[in-house]
C-alpha positions, 0 to 999 in steps of 0.5 A: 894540183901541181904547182907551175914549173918554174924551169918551163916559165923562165925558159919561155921569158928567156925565148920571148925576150929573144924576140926583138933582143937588143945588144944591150939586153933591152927588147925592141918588139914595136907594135906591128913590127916584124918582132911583134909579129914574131912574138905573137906568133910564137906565142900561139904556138905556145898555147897550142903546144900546151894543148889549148886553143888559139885564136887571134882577133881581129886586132891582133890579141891572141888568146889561148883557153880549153878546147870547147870550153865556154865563157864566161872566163877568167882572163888573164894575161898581158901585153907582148908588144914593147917600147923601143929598147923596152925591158924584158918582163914588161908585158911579157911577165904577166902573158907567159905568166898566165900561160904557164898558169893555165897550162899548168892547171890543164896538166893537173886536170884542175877543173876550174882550167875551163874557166880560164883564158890567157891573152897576149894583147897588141899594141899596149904601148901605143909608141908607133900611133901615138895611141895606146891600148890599142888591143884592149880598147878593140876588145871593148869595142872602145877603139877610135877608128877614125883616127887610125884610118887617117893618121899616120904612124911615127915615121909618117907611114899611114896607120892603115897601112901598117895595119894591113901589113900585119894582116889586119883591117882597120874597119874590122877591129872591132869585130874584136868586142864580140867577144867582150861577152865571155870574159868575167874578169881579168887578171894582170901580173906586173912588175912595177916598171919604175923606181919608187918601190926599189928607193923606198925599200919596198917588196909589196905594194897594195895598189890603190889605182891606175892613172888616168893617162892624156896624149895630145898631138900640138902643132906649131905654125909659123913661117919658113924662113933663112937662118942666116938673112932673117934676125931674131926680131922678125923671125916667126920660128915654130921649133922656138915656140915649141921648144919654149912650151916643153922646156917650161912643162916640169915647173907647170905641171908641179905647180898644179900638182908635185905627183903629177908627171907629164912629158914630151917624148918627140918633136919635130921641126919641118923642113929641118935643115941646118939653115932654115927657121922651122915653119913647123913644129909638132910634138905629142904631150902624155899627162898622168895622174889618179885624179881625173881632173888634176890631168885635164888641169893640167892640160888647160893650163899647157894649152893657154902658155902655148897660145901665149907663147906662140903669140909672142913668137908670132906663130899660132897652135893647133892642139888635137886629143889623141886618146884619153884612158880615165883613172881606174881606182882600187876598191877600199875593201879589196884594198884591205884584202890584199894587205891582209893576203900579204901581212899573213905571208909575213909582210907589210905592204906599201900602198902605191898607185900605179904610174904605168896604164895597164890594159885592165884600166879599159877593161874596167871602164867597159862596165860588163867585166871585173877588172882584176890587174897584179901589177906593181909587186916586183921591185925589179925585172931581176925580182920578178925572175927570181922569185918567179923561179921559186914559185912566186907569183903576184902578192901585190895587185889591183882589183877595180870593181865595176857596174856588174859586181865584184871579184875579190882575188887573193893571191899568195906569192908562194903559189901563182895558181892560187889567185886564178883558182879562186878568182875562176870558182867566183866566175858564175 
């Protein structure tokens, strides 16, 4: 069997990252966007080029496998949606990644090809709803309809009707978990998307699970009143109380726990003008961490100081669960594989957990498939390229067991097709 074609893989990563490109070099490809669109249909056509089978479900994942092969399958893969002004690889690696993989193995007439299928999944970040892993979840049958029928995206346009611009139906996402059935496992590549690894000198991770990641919606109600005629002492301002709570989220959150991360990354105060004390406020909060119940501490203890705050400032709060994705830990022995897979390569790995959720953590908590996700190898967007380009493929990855068994995958750098083949002949 032939190895990947490194000159093919960086040239699709240099397309893609095309689409949605921004002039500062980040990739703008928001979920349900014009670009994501593009993106997904680009990468369609990428699959069928590659003489595979395309199909687009009806959350808007796109796969790619053998003509008239069946389940259950290897899939691997990853996102091609991305955050605004996001980075190049983030999803995109691991997608085109396993695309040149499978490809790769058709044109070596590799048998074990019909037991692999790729994915592009939609709506990874959840930046525009505000809810994550929206193409995971669907495919899982796991998705919260209800909130996508009656809520409305970032900039206040109804989720349905977003939805609907893309083609898609609300009410028929989760046609999506039908085919949940023929996938046996699934594998992610990705690089780490953060500085720990590049601070600490570090190449290899082992890593030893996903967080668990929580986003709330707050709204803040007070009164709307003038700026200039009201004084402090009777104002009831929704944007103080609200700012108040997130200025005072770092220390709250590192006296519960210092590995611990937490933010809040948009607010807003209503009417907004200059001149009038804000009547409402809303912003959303993420909390992140391995341990389930460090997350829902946290959360307890933002929502008791945002009730004391808006009291003080004669206001009161509404908190609403938007989505809540449970941590996925690595299983110890898998663990110990992996570092040996990487120590008989001539390296040390660190262990690390992973900061970033990852699509494999639904996949995981499905409970009716392995969960198998390399994410956290590469120190940098410019690593991944390289050693992409000298056939480096997924040293560092993730193996969550789950009820219906295990699926041990190890995966030398020098060569990406060696981690899918051994993790599609396990495949029953």
């Amino acid at each position: 069997m032939s190895d990947i074609n490194p000159q093919r893989l960086l040239s699709d990563l240099r397309t893609l990252s095309a689409i949605g490109a921004q002039a500062d070099g980040g990739v703008d490809r928001l979920a349900w966007s014009e670009a994501d669109l593009a993106a997904r249909r680009w990468f369609a056509e990428r699959i069928r080029e590659a003489g595979l089978e395309p199909r687009v479900d009806a959350a808007l994942n796109v796969f790619g496998h053998m003509p008239e092969s069946a389940g259950p399958r290897l899939l691997t893969g990853s996102h091609l949606d991305s955050v605004p002004n996001g980075g190049r690889l983030d999803g995109a690696y691991g997608a085109v990644a396993g695309l040149e993989v499978l490809r790769t193995m058709v044109e070596s007439g590799e048998p074990l090809a019909a037991r692999v299928e790729v994915v592009g999944f939609a709506d990874e970040e959840g930046v525009r709803f505000a809810i994550g892993l929206i193409g995971s979840l669907a495919l899982t049958g796991e998705l919260d309809l209800e909130q996508l029928r009656d809520g409305r995206d970032w900039q206040g346009d109804p989720i349905s009707q977003v939805i609907a611009s893309a083609g898609r139906e609300v009410d028929r996402m989760l046609d999506a978990q039908q085919h949940m059935h023929s996938i046996a496992a699934f594998l992610e590549l990705h690089i780490e998307q953060g500085p720990r690894m590049e601070a600490e000198g570090v190449d290899l991770a082992v890593v030893t699970g996903i967080v668990g990641v929580y986003r709330q919606q707050v709204r803040v109600i007070g009164s709307q009143n003038h700026a200039g005629t009201t004084p402090f002492r009777l104002r009831h301002d929704a944007g103080r109380a609200a700012a108040r709570a997130a200025a005072g989220l770092r220390e709250l959150v590192q006296n519960v726990d210092p590995e611990a991360v937490a933010n809040i990354g948009a607010m807003q105060f209503d009417p907004g003008g200059v001149n009038v004390i804000p009547g409402r406020a809303a912003f959303t909060l993420e909390v992140r961490h391995l341990e389930e119940s460090v997350v829902h501490r946290i959360v307890e203890t933002f929502n008791t100081n945002l009730e004391t705050i808006s009291a003080e400032e004669g206001c009161r709060a509404e908190t609403e669960r938007l989505s809540w994705v449970p941590p996925a830990r690595m299983d110890p022995a898998q663990m110990e594989r992996l570092e040996a897979a990487c120590q008989e390569l001539g390296h040390e790995p660190a262990r690390l957990w992973s900061g970033a959720g990852h699509v494999s953590a639904v996949l995981v908590h499905a409970g009716n498939a392995n969960a198998c996700t390399g994410a956290e190898g590469l120190r940098t967007a410019s690593d991944a390229t390289a050693l992409a380009a000298r056939l480096l493929g997924v040293a560092p990855a993730e193996v969550v067991p789950c009820a219906t068994g295990r699926i041990g995958v190890q995966v030398p750098r020098e060569r990406l097709l060696v981690g899918v083949r051994a993790a599609a002949a396990q495949i029953k």
